[in-house]
C-alpha positions as CSV (number, residue, x, y, z in Angstrom):
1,X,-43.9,44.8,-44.4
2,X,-43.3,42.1,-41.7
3,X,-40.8,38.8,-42.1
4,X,-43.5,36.5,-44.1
5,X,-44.4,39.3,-46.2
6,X,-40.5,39.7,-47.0
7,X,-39.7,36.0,-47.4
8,X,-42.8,35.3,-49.5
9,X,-42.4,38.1,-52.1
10,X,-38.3,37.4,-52.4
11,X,-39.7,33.8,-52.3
12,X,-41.7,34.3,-55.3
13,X,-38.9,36.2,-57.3
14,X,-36.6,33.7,-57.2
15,X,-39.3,31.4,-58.5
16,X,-40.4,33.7,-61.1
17,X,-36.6,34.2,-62.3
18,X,-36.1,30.3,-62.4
19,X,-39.0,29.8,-64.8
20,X,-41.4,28.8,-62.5
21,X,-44.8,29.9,-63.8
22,X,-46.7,30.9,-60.9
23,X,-50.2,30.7,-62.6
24,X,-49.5,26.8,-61.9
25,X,-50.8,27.7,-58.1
26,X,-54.1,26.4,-59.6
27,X,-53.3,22.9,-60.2
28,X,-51.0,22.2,-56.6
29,X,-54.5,20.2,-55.3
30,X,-53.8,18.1,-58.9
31,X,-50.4,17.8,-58.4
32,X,-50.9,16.8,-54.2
33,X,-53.5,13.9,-55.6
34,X,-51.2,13.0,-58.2
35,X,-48.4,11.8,-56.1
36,X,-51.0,10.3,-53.4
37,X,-52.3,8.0,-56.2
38,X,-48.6,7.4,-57.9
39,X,-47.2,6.7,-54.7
40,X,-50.4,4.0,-54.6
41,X,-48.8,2.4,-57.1
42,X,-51.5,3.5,-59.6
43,X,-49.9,3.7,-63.6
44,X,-49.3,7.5,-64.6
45,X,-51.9,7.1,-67.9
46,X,-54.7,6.0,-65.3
47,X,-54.2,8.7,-62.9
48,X,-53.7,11.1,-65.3
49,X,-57.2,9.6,-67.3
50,X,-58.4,10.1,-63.7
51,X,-57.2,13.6,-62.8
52,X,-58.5,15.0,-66.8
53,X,-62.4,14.2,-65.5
54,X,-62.0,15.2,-62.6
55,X,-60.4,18.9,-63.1
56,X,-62.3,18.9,-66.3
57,X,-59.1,19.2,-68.4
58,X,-57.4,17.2,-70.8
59,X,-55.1,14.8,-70.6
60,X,-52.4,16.8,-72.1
61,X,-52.9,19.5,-69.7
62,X,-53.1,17.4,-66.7
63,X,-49.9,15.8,-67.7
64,X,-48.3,19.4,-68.4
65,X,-48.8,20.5,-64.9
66,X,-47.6,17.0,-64.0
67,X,-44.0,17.6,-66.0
68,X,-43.8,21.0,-64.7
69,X,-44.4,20.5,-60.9
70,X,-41.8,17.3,-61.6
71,X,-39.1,20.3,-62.6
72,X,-36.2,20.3,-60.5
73,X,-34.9,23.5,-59.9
C-alpha cells in the first residue's frame, strides 16, 4: 500500500464514521453545477427544476443531494 492508497482509505473512514454516505459520489458533477449556477445568482427552485431534467431525477432528490453535500462536518 503506498501514501495515497493510505490517506484515501483512512480518508474515507473518517467520512464514513461522520455520516457521510459515500454512494453520494454519484451526484458530485450535480453538486459542482449546482454551486456554478447558485453562485450565478440563479434562484435554488430554478436550478434545482434545472438539475431534476437534466439527471433525470426528481426534484426532491436533486435537492437531497443538494442538503447533504451542504452538510458541514
Amino acid at each position: 500500500m503506498n501514501v495515497y492508497e493510505a490517506m484515501s482509505s483512512i480518508m474515507l473512514e473518517k467520512l464514513q464514521k461522520s455520516g457521510v454516505d459515500l454512494s453520494n459520489i454519484k451526484n458530485i458533477d450535480m453538486y459542482e453545477e449546482y454551486r456554478e449556477m447558485s453562485k450565478d445568482g440563479e434562484k435554488k427552485m430554478y436550478i434545482v427544476s434545472f438539475l431534476a431534467e437534466k439527471y433525470k431525477m426528481s426534484e426532491k432528490s436533486v435537492s437531497r443531494a443538494i442538503r447533504r453535500f451542504s452538510m458541514i462536518l
